[in-house]
Structures are given as C-alpha cells and as structure tokens.
Predicted model as a PDB file, atoms N, CA, C, CB and O in Angstrom, pLDDT in the B-factor column:
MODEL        1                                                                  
ATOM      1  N   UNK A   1       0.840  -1.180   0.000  1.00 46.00           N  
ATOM      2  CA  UNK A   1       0.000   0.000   0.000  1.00 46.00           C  
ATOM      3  C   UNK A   1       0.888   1.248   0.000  1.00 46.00           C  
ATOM      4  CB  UNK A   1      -0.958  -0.004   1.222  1.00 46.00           C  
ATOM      5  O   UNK A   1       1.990   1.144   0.539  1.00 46.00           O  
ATOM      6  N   UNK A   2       0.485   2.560  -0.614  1.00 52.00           N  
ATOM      7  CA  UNK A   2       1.227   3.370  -0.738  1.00 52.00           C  
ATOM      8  C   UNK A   2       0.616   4.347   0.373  1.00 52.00           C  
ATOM      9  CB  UNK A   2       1.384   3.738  -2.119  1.00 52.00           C  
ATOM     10  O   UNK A   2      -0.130   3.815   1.195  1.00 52.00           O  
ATOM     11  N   UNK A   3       0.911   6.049   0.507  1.00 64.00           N  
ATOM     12  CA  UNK A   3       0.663   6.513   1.434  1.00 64.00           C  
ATOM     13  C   UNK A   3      -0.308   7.603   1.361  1.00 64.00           C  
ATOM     14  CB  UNK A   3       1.654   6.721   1.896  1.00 64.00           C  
ATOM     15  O   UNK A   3      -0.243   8.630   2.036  1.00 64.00           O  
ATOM     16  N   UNK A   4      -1.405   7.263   0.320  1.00 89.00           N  
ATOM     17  CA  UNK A   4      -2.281   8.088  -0.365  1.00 89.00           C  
ATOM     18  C   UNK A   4      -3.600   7.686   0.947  1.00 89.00           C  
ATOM     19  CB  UNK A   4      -2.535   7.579  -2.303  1.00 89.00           C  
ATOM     20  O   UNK A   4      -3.577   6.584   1.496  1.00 89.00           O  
ATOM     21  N   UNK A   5      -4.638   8.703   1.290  1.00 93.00           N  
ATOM     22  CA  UNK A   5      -5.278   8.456   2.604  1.00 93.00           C  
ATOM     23  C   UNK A   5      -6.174   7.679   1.808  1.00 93.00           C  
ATOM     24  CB  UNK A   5      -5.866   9.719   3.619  1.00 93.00           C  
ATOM     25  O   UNK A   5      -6.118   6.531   2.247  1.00 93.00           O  
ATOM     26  N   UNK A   6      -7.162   7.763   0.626  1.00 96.00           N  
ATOM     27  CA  UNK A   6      -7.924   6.769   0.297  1.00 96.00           C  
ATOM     28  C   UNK A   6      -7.607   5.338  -0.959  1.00 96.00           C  
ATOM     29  CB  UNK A   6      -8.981   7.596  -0.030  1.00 96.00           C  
ATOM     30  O   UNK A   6      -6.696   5.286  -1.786  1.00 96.00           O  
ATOM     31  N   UNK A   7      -8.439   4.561  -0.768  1.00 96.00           N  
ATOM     32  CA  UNK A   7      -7.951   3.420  -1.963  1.00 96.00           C  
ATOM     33  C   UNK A   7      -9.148   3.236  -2.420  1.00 96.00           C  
ATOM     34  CB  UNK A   7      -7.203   1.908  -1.546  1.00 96.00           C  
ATOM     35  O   UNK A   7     -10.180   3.223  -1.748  1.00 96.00           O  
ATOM     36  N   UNK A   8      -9.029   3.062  -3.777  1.00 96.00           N  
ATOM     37  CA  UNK A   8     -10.152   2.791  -4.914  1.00 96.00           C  
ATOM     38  C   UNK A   8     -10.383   1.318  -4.959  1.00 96.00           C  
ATOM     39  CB  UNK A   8      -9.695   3.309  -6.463  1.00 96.00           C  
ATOM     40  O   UNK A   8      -9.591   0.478  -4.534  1.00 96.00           O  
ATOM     41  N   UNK A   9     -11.396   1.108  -5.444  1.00 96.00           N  
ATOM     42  CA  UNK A   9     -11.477  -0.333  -5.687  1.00 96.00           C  
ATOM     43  C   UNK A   9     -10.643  -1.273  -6.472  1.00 96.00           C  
ATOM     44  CB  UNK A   9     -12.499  -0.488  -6.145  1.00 96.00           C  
ATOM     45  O   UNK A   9     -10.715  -2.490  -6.303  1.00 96.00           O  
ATOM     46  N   UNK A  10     -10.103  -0.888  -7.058  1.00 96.00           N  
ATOM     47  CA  UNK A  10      -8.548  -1.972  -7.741  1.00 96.00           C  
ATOM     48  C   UNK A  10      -8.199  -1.904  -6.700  1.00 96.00           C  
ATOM     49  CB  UNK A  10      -7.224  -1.543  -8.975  1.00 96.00           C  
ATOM     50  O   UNK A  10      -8.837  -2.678  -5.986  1.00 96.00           O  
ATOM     51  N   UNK A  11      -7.054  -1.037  -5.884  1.00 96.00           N  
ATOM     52  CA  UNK A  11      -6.401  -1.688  -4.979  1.00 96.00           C  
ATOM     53  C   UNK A  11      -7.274  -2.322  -3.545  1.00 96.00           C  
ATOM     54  CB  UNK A  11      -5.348  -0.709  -4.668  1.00 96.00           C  
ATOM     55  O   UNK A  11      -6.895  -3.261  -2.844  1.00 96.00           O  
ATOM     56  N   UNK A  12      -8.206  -1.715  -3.413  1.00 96.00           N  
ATOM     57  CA  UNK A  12      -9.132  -3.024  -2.543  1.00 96.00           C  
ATOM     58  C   UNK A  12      -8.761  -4.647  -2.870  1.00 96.00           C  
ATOM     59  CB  UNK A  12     -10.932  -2.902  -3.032  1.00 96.00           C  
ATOM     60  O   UNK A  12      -8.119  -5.473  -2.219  1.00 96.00           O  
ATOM     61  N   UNK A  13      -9.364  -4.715  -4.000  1.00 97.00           N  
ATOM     62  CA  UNK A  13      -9.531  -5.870  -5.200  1.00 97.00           C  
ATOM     63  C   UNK A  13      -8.608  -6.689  -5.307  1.00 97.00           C  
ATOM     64  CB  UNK A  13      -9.624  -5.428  -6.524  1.00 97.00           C  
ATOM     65  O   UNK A  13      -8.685  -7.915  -5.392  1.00 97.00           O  
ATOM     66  N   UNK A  14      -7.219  -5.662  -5.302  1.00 97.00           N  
ATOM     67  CA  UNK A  14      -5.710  -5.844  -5.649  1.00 97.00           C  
ATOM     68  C   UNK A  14      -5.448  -6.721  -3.875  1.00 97.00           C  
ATOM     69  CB  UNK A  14      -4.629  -3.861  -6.061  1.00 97.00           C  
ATOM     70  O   UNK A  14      -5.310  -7.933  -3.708  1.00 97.00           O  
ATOM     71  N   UNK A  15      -5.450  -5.743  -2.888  1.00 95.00           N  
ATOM     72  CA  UNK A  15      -4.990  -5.932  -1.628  1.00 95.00           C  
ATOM     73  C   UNK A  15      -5.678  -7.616  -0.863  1.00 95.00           C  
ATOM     74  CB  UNK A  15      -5.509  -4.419  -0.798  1.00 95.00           C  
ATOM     75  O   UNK A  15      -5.279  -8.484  -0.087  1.00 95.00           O  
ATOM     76  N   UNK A  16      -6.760  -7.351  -1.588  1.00 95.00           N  
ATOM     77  CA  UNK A  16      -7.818  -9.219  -1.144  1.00 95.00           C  
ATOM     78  C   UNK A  16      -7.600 -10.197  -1.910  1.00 95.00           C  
ATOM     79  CB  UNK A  16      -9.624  -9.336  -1.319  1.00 95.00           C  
ATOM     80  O   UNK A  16      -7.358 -11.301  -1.423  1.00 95.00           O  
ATOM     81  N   UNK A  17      -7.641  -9.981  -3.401  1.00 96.00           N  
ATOM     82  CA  UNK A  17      -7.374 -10.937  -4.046  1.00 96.00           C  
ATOM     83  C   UNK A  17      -8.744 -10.598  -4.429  1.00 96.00           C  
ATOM     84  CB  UNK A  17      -6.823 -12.238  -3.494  1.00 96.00           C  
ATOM     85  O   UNK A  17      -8.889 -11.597  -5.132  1.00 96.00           O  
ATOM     86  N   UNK A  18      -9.841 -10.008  -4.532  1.00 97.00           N  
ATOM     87  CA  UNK A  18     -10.991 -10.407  -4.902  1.00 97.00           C  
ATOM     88  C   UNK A  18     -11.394  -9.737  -6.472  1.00 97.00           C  
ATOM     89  CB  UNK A  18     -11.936 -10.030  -3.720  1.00 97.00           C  
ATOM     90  O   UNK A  18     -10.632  -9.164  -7.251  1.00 97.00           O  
ATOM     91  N   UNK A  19     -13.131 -10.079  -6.657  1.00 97.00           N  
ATOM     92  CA  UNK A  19     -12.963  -9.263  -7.618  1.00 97.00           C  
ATOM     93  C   UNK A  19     -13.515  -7.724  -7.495  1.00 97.00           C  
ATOM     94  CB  UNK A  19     -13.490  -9.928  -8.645  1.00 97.00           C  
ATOM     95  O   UNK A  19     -14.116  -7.274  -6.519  1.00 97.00           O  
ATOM     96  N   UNK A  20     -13.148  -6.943  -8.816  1.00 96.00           N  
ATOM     97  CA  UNK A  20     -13.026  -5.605  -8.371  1.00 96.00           C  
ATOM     98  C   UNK A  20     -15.077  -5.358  -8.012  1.00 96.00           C  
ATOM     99  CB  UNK A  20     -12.063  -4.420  -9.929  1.00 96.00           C  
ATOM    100  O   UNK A  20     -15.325  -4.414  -7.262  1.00 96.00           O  
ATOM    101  N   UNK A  21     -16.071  -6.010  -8.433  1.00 97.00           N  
ATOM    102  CA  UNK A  21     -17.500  -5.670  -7.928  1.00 97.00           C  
ATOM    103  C   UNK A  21     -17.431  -6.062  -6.552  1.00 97.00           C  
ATOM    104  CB  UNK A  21     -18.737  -6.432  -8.699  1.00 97.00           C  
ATOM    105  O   UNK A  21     -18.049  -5.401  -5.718  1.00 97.00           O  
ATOM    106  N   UNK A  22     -16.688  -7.150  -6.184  1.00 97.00           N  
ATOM    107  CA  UNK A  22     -16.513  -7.260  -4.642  1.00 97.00           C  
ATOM    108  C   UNK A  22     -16.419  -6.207  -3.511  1.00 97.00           C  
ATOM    109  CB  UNK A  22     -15.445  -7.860  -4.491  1.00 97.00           C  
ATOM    110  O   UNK A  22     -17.033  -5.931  -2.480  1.00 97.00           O  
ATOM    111  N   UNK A  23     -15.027  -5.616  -4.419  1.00 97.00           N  
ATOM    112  CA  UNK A  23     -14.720  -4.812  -3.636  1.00 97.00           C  
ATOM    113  C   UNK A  23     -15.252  -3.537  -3.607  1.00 97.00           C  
ATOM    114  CB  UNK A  23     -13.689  -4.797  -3.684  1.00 97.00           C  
ATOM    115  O   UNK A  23     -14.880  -2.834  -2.667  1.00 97.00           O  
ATOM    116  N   UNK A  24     -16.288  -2.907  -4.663  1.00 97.00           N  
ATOM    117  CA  UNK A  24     -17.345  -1.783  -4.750  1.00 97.00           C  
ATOM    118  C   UNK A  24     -18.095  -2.239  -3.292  1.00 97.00           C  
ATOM    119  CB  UNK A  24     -18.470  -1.833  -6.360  1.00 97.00           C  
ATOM    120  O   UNK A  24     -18.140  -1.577  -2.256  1.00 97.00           O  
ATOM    121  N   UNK A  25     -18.587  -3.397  -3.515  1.00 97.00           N  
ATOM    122  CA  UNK A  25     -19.391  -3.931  -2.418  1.00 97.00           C  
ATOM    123  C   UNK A  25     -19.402  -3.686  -0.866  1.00 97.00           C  
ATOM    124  CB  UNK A  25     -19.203  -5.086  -2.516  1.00 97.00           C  
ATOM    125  O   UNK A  25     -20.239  -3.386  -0.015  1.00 97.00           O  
ATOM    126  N   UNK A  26     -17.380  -4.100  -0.947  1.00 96.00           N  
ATOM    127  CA  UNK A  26     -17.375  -4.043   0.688  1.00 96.00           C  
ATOM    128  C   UNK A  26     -16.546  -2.409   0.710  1.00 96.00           C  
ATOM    129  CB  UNK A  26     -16.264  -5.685   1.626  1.00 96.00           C  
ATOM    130  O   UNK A  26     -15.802  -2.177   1.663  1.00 96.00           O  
ATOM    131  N   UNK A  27     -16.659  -1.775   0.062  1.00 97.00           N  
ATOM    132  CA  UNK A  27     -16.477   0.088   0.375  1.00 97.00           C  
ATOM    133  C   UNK A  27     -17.645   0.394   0.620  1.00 97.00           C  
ATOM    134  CB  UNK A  27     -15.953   1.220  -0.881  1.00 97.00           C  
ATOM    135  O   UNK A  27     -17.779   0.934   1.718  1.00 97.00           O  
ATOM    136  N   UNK A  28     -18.607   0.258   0.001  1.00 97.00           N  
ATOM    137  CA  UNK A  28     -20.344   0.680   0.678  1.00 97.00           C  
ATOM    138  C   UNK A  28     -20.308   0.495   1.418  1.00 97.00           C  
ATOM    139  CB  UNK A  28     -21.606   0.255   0.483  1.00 97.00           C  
ATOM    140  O   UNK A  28     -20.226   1.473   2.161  1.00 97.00           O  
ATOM    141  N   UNK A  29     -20.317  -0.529   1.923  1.00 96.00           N  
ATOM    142  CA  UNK A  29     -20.127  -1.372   3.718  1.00 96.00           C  
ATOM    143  C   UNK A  29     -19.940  -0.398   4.705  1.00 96.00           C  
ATOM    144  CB  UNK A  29     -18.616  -2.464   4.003  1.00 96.00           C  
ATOM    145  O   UNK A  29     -20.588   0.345   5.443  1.00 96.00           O  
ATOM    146  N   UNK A  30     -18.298  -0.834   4.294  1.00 97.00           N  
ATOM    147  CA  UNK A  30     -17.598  -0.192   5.177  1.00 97.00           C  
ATOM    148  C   UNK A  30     -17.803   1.433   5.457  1.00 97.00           C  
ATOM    149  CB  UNK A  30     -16.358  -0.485   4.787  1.00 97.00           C  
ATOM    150  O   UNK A  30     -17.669   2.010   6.536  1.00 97.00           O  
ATOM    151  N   UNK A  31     -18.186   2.034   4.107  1.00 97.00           N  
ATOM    152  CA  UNK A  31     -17.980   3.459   4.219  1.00 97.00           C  
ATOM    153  C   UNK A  31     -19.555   3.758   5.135  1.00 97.00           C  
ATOM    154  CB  UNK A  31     -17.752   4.320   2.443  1.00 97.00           C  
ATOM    155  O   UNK A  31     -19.864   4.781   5.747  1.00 97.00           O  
ATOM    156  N   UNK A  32     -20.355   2.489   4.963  1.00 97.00           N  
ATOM    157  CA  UNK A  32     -21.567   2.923   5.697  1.00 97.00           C  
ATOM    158  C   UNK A  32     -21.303   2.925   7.489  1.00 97.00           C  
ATOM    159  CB  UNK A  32     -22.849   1.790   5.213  1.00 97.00           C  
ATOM    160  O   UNK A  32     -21.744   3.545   8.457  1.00 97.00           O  
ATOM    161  N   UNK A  33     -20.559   2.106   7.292  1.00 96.00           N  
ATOM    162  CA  UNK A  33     -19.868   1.794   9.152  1.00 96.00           C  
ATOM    163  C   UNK A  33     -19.363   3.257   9.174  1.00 96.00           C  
ATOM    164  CB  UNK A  33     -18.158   0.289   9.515  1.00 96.00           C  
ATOM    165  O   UNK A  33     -19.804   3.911  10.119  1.00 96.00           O  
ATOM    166  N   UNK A  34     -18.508   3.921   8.305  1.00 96.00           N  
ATOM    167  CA  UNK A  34     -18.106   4.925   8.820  1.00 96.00           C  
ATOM    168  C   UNK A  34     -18.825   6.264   9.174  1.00 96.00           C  
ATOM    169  CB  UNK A  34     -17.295   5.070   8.189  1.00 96.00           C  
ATOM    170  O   UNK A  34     -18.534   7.097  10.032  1.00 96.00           O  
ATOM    171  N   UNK A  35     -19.903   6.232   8.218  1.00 97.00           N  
ATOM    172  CA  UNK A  35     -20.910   7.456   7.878  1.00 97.00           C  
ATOM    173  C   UNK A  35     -21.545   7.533   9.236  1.00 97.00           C  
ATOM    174  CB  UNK A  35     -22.122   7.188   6.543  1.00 97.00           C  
ATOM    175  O   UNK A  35     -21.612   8.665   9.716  1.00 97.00           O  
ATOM    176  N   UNK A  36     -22.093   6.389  10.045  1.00 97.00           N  
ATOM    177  CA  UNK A  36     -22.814   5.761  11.427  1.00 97.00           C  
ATOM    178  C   UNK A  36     -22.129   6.364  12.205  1.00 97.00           C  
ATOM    179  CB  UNK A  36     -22.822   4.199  11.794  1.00 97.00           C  
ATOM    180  O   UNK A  36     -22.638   6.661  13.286  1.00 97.00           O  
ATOM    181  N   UNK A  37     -21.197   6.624  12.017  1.00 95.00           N  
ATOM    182  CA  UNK A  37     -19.765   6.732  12.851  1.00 95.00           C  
ATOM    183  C   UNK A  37     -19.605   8.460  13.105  1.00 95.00           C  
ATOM    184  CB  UNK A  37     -18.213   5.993  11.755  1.00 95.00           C  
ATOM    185  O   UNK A  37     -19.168   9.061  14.087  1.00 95.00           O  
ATOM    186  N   UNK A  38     -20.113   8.944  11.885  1.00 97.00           N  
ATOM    187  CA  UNK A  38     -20.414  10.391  12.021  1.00 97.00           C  
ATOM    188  C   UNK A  38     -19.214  10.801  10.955  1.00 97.00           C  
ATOM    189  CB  UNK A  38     -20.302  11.084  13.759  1.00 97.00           C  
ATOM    190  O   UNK A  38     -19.310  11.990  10.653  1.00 97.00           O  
ATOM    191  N   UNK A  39     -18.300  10.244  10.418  1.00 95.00           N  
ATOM    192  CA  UNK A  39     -17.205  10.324   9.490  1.00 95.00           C  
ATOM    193  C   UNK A  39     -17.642  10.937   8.270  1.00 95.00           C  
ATOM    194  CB  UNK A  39     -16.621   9.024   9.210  1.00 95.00           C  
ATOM    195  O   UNK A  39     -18.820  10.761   7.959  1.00 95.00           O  
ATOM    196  N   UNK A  40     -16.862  11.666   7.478  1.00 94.00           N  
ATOM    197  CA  UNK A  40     -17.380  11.879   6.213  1.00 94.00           C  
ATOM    198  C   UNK A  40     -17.150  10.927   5.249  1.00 94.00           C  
ATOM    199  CB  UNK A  40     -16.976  12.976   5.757  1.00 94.00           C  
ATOM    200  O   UNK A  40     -16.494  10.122   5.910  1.00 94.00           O  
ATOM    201  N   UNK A  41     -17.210  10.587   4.446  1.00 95.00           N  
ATOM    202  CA  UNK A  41     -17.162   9.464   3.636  1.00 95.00           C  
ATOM    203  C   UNK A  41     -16.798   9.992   2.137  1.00 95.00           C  
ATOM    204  CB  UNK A  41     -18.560   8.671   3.734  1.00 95.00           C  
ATOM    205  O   UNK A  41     -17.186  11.155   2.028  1.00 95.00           O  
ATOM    206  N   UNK A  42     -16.236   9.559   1.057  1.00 95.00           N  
ATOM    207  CA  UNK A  42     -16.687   9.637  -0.526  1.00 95.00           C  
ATOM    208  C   UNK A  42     -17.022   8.109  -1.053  1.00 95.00           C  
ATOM    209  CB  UNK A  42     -15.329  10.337  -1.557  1.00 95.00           C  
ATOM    210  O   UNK A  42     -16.522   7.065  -0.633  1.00 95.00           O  
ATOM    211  N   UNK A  43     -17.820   8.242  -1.894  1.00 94.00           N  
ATOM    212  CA  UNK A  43     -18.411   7.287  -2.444  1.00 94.00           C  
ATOM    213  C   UNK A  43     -17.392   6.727  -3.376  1.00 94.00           C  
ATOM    214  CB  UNK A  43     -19.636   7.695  -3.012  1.00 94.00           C  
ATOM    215  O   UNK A  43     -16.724   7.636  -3.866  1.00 94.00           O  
ATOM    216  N   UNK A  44     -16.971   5.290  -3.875  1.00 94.00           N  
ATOM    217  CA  UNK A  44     -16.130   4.900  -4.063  1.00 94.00           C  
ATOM    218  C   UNK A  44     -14.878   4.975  -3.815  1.00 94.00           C  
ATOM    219  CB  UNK A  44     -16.281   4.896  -4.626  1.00 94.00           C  
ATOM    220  O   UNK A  44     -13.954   4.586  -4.529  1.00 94.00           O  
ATOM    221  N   UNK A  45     -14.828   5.511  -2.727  1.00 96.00           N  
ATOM    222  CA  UNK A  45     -12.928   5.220  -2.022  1.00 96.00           C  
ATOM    223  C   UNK A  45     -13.303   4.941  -0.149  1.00 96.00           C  
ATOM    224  CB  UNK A  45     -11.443   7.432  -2.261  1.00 96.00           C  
ATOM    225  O   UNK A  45     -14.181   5.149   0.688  1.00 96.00           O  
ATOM    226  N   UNK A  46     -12.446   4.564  -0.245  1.00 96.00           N  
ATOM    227  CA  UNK A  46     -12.225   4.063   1.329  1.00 96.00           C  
ATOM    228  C   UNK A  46     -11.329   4.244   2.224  1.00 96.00           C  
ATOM    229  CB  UNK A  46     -12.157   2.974   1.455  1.00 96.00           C  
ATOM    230  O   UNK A  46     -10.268   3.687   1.939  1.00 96.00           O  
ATOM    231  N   UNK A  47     -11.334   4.748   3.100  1.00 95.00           N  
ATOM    232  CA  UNK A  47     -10.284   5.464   4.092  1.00 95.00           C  
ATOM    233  C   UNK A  47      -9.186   4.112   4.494  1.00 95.00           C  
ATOM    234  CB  UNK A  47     -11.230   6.214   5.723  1.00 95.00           C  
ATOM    235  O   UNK A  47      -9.444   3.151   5.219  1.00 95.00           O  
ATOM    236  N   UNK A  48      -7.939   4.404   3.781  1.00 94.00           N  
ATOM    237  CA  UNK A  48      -6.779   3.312   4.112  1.00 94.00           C  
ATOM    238  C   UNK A  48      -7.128   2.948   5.472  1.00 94.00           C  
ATOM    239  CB  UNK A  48      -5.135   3.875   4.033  1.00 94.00           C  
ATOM    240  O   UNK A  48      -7.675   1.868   5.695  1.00 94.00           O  
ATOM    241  N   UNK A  49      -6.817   3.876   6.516  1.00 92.00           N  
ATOM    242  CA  UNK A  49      -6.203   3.244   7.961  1.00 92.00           C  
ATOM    243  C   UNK A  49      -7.434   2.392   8.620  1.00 92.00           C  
ATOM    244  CB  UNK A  49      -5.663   4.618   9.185  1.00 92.00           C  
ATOM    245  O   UNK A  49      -7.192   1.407   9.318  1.00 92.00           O  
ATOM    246  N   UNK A  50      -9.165   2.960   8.279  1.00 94.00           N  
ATOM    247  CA  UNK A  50     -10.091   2.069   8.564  1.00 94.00           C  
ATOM    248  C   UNK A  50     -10.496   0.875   7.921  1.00 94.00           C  
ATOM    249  CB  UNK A  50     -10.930   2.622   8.639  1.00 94.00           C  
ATOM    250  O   UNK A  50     -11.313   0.082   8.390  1.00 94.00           O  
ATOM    251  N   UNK A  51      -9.601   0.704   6.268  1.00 94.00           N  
ATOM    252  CA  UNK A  51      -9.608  -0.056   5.801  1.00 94.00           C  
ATOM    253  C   UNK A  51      -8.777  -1.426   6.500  1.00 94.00           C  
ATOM    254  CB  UNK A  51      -9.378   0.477   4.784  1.00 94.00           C  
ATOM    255  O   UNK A  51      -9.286  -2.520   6.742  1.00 94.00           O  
ATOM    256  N   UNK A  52      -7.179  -0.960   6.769  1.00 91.00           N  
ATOM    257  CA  UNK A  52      -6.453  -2.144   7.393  1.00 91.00           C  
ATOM    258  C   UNK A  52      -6.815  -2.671   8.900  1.00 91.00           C  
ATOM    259  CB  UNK A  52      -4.996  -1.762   7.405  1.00 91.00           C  
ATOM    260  O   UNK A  52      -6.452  -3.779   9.295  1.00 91.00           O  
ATOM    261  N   UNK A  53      -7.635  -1.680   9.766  1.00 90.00           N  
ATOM    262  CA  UNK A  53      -7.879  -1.802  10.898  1.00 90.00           C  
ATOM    263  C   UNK A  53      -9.088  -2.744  10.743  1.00 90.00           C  
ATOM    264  CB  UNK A  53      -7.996  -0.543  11.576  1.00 90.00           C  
ATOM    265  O   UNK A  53      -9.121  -3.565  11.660  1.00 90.00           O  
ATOM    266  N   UNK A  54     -10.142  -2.873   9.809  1.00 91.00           N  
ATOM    267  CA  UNK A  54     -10.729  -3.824  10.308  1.00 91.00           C  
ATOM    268  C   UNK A  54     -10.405  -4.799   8.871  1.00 91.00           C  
ATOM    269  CB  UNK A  54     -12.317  -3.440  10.856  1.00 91.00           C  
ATOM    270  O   UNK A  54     -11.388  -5.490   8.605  1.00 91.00           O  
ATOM    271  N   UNK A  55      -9.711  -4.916   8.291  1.00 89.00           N  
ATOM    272  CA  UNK A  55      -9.052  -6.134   7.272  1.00 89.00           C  
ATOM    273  C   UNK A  55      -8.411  -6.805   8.343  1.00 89.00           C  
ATOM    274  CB  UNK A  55      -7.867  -5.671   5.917  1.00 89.00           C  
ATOM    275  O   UNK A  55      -8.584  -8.019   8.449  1.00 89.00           O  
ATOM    276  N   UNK A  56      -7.598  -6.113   9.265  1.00 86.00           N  
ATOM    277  CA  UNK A  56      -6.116  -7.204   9.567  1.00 86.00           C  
ATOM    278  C   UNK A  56      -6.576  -7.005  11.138  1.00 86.00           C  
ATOM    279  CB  UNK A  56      -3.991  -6.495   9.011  1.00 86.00           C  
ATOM    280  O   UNK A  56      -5.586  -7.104  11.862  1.00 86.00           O  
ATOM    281  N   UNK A  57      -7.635  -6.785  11.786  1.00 76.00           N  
ATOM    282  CA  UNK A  57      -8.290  -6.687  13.262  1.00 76.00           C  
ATOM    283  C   UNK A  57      -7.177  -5.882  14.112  1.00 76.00           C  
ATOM    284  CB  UNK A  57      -8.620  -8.347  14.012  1.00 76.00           C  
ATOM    285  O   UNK A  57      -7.215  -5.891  15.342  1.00 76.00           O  
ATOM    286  N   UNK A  58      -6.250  -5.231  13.436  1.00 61.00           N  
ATOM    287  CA  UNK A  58      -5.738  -4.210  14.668  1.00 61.00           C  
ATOM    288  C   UNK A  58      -5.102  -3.069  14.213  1.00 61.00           C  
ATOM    289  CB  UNK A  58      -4.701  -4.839  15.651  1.00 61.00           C  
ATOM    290  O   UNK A  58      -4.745  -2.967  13.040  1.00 61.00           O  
ATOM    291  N   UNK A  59      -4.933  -2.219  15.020  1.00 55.00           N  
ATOM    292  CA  UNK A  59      -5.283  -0.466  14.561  1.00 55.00           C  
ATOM    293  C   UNK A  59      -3.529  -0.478  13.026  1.00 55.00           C  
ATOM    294  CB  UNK A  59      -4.859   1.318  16.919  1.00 55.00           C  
ATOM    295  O   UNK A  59      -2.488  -1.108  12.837  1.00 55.00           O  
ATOM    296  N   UNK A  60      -3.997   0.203  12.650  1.00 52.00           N  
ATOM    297  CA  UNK A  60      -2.684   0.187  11.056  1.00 52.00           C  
ATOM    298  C   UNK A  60      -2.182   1.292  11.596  1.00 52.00           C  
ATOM    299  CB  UNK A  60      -3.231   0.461   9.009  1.00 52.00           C  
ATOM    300  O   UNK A  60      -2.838   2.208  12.091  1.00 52.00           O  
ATOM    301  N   UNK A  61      -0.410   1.179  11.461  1.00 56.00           N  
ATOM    302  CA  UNK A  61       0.694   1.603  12.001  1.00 56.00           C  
ATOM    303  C   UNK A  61       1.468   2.276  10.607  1.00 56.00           C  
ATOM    304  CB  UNK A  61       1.458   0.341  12.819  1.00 56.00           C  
ATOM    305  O   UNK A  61       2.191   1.681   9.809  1.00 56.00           O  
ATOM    306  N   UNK A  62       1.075   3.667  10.601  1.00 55.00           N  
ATOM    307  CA  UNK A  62       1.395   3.991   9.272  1.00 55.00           C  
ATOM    308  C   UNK A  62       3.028   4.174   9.374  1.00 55.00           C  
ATOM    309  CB  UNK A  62       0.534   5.360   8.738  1.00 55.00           C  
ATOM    310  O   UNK A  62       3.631   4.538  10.383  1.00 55.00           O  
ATOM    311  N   UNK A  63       3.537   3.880   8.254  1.00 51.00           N  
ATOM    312  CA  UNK A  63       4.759   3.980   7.898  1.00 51.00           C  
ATOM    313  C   UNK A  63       5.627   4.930   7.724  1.00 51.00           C  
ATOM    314  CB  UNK A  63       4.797   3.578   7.164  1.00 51.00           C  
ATOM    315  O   UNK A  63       5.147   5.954   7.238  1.00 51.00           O  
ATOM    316  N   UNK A  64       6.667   4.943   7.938  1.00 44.00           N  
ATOM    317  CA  UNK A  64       7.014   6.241   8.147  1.00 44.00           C  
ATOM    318  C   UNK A  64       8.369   6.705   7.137  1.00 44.00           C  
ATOM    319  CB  UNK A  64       7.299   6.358   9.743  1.00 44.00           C  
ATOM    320  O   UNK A  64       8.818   7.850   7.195  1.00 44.00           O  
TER     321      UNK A  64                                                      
ENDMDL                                                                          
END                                                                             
C-alpha cells in the first residue's frame, strides 16, 4: 500500500485478491460503518487506515 489516505477499488480488489464488484461492495459497507460513525465518507474510495484496521483486526501503524 502506498501513502495516499484513500484506496479505490482496484487496490481493494488488488490488496484481497478479490474481484473488483466485490470490492465496490465491501467500500459501501464499510464506508456505511463509517458514515454511522459520524465520518465523512466519498463514495467509491475508502479510508486506508479504517480499511487495514478492520481487514487485519488491529489499529494500522502507518509507515514512516
């Protein structure tokens, strides 16, 4: 992953292995968890660090 704050659905797609409608799929999701959340959201991208935090179950340790 590079150090851009959101990821599009290729690299979703790219990062799971899945396919890229998959991963449209689970950015709605997720971006809906975030919206609940009171977060702002954009529609088709997904906030990296809430992305790896609940992909890999613990908080993402950005790189430095």
């Amino acid at each position: 992953m590079d150090n851009k704050l959101f990821m599009r659905a290729d690299e979703v797609a790219k990062e799971l292995g899945v396919s890229q409608a998959y991963a449209y799929k689970l950015i709605k999701e997720l971006n809906g968890e975030m919206k609940a959340k009171g977060y702002i959201v954009i529609n088709g991208r997904l906030n990296r660090e809430y992305f790896a935090e609940k992909v890999y179950s613990k908080h993402y340790e950005k790189e430095a």
